[in-house]
C-alpha positions in Angstrom: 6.9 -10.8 30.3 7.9 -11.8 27.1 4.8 -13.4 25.5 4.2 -15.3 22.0 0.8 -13.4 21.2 -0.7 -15.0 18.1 -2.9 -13.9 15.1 -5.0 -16.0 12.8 -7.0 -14.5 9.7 -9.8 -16.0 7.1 -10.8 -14.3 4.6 -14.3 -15.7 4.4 -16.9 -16.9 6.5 -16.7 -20.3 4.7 -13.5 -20.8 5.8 -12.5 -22.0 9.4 -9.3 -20.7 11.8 -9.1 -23.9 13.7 -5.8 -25.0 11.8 -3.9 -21.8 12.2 -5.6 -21.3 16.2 -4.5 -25.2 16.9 -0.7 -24.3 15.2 -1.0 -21.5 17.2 -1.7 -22.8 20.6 0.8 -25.6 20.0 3.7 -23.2 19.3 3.0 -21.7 22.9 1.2 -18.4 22.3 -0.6 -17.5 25.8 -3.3 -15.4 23.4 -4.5 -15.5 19.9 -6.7 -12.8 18.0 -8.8 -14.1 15.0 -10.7 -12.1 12.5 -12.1 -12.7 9.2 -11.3 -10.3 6.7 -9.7 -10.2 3.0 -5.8 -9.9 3.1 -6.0 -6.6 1.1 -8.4 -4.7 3.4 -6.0 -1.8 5.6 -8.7 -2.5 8.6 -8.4 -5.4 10.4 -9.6 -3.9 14.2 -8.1 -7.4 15.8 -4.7 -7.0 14.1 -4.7 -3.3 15.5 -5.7 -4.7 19.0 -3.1 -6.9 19.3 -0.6 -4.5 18.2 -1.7 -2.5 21.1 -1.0 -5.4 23.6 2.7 -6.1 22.2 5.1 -5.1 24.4 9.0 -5.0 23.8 10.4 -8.5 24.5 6.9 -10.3 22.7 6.6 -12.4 20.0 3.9 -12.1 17.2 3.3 -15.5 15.7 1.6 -15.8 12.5 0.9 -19.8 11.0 2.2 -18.1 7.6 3.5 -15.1 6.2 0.1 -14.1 4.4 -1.8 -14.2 7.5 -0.3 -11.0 8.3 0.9 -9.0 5.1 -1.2 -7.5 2.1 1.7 -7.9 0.4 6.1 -8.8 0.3 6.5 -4.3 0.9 3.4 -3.7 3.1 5.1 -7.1 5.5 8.1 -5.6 5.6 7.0 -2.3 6.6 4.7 -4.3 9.5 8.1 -6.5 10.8 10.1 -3.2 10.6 7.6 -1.4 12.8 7.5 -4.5 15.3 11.6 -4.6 15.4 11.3 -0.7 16.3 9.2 -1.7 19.1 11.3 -4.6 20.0 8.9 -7.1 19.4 10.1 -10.1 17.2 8.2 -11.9 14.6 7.8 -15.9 14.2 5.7 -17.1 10.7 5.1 -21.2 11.8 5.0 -22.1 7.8 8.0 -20.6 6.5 10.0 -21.1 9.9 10.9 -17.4 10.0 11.9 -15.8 13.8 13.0 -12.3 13.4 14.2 -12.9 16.9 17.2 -15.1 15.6 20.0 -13.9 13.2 19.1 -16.7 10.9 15.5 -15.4 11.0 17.1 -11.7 10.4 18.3 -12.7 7.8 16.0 -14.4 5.9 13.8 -11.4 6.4 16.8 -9.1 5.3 17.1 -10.9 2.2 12.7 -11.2 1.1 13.7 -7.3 1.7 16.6 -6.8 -0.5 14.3 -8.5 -3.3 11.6 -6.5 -2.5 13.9 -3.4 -3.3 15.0 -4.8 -6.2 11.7 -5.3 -7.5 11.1 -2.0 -7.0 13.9 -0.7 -8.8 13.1 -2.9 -11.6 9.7 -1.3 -11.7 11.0 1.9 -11.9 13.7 1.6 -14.5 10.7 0.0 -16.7 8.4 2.6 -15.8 11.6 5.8 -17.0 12.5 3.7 -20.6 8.8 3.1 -21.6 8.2 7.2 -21.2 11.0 8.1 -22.4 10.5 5.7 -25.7 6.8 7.8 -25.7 8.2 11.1 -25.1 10.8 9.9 -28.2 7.6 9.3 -29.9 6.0 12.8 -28.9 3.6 11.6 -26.7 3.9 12.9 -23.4 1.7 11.3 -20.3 -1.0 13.1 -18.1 -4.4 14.6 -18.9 -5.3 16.3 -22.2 -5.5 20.0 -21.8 -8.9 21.1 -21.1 -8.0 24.4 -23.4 -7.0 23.9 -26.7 -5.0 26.4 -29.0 -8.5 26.3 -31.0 -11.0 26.9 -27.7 -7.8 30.1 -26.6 -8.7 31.8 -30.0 -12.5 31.1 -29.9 -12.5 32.3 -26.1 -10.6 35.2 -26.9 -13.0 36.4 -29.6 -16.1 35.9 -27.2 -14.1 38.4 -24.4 -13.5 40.3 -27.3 -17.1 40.7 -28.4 -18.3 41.7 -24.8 -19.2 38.4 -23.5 -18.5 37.5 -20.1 -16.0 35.4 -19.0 -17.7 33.3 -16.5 -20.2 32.9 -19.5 -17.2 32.0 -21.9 -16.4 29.4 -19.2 -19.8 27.7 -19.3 -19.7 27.6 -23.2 -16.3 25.9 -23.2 -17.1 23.4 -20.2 -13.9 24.8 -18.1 -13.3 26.0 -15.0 -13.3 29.6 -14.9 -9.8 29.8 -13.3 -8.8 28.0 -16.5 -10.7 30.0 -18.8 -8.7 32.8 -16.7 -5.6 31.0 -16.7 -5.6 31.4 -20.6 -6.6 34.5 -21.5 -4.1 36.1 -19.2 
């Protein structure tokens, strides 16, 4: 069985899939599914078709790495999937086969630095709110009830006034309105 299936994307009409279909073809693949659709969209129904027709043992060949990933996270996640299966991936561009340790490891490394991007990210994204919060600003929504509206609603009850009328005044919720008057 084991097959080389391949899959070529545009991302506009304007632009042609003759280049990656003829690398394709030349690099043995018995089938190749084309589509034409931006890299970022999630649905790509010939992607999803082909995926349906790997079998352990295949191949997926891509003429480069973009062809197939949104981005470096979201093309590791897709490779990580295939390897589950027991499929391999081949990118033609980059000369990457997941199917060879040298290809394993290329891909184990664009994944290390993927994680460490991500760490980075995050370690940014815990000193900038704690420098805020250091500042006394905290993130999130503003509260919809304010220590001035409490008072104001609480005189309203106070004077007979409905609360789902209080809530209308206000422009909250009435489980908020509820929420504070507790």
């Amino acid at each position: 069985m084991n097959e080389l299936l391949g899959y070529a994307r545009v991302s506009t009409t304007d632009q042609l899939l003759d280049a990656q279909s003829d690398a394709l073809r030349a690099a043995g693949c018995s089938r190749i599914w084309t589509e034409t659709a931006s890299g970022a969209t999630t649905a790509r129904p010939q992607l999803t078709e082909l995926f349906s027709h790997l079998r352990a043992g295949d191949t997926l060949v891509v003429w480069r790495l973009d062809r197939l990933g949104r981005s470096l996270p979201h093309l590791l996640q897709t490779v990580e999937d295939l390897e589950a299966r027991g499929v391999g991936f081949r990118s033609l561009t980059e000369a990457i086969d997941t199917t060879t340790s040298g290809g394993r490891l290329i891909f184990s490394i664009f994944g290390a630095i993927a994680e460490f991007e991500r760490n980075l990210i995050r370690e940014r994204t815990q000193v900038g709110l704690a420098a805020a919060r250091a500042r006394g600003r905290t993130g999130g929504r503003p509260p919809k009830m304010t220590p001035n509206k409490i008072r104001q609603a609480k005189k309203m009850r106070d004077g007979g006034m409905a609360q789902r009328e209080i809530a209308e005044i206000l422009g909250v919720g009435r489980t908020t309105l509820y929420r504070h008057l507790k």
